[in-house]
C-alpha angles and dihedrals in degrees: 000000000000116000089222094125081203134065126180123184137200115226123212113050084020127056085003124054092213091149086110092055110044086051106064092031083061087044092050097040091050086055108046108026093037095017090232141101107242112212114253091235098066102047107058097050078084099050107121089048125106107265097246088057089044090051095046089061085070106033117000081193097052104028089110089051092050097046086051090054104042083042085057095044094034087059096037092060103026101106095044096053108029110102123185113237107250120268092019093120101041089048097053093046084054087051092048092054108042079055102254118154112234135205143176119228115185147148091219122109111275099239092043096052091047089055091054084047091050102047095060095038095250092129094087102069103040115098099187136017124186115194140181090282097057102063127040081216120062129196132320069049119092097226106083091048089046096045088047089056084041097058088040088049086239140130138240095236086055092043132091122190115203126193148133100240126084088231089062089057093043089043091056094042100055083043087058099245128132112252147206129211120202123234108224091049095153071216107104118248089240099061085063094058102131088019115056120154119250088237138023123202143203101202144015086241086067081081102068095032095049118104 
């Protein structure tokens, strides 16, 4: 297991499998709110942003009508179509109880990312979560990583993020953590070029098996 005393965790795309989800709330949203399909492909090079940034690079006008839909649909369908990566649970017990401290760090709406957390029962062994709400700068930025080991009373040289975007591993990296990118990121590798993570990893279950 790694030393690091601190593990922070992205969310979506990394303890959730909400791939599935995001997917049909942008498809709806596009539909109902602009009247078009938006190819995939745009649409999740943007994935790791706050919503209403995500929804700006569309339609900088409608960008608040189109948060409010895909917020309706996103928490209509949530619990249907949310899934946990395999091994999540099993990983943070192990951390738990090898003593390890765990936050979320995500650029999801608070109330949205505890009720993820919640369905599969992951709740119970994270000690802190920052969300969207908590910094007036969101990742690539520092500030969410380094409120999250503010709040744990840790430092960055004892911490690991971990996260499948290429704006978790910058966001560690500029707050001075080591950091863990995860294999099967649907992100390009080439989108993490100047920024690349010190470890990859094929599994959530690396983690408890790294040295």
């Amino acid at each position: 297991m790694l030393k690091a005393n601190y593990f922070l965790f992205d969310l979506d795309g990394t303890l959730l499998d909400t791939g599935d989800l995001i997917y049909h709330s942008f498809e709806y949203t596009f539909h109902k709110v602009l009247g078009k399909k938006v190819p995939w492909e745009q649409i999740h090079q943007f994935w790791g942003r706050p919503l209403l940034d995500q929804m700006k690079m569309f339609s900088v006008d409608k960008a608040e009508e189109m948060l409010a839909v895909y917020r309706e649909h996103n928490a209509q369908h949530h619990d249907r179509l949310a899934q946990v990566t395999p091994g999540a649970s099993a990983v943070l017990a192990a951390l738990k109880e090898a003593g390890k401290v765990i936050g979320v760090v995500t650029s999801k709406s608070t109330p949205m990312a505890w009720r993820g957390l919640q369905l599969f029962d992951l709740d119970q062994y994270i000690d802190t979560l920052v969300g969207a709400e908590d910094t007036s700068q969101h990742k690539p930025n520092p500030d969410p990583v380094v409120l999250a080991l503010e709040k744990l009373g840790g430092a960055p040289d004892q911490a690991v993020m971990i996260g499948d975007s290429p704006y978790d591993i910058e966001a560690g990296l500029r707050a001075g953590t080591y950091t863990i990118g995860l294999d099967w990121t649907i992100f390009p590798k080439t989108s993490f070029t100047g920024r690349e993570p010190h470890l990859w990893i094929e599994s959530l279950m690396d983690l408890v098996e790294a040295e």
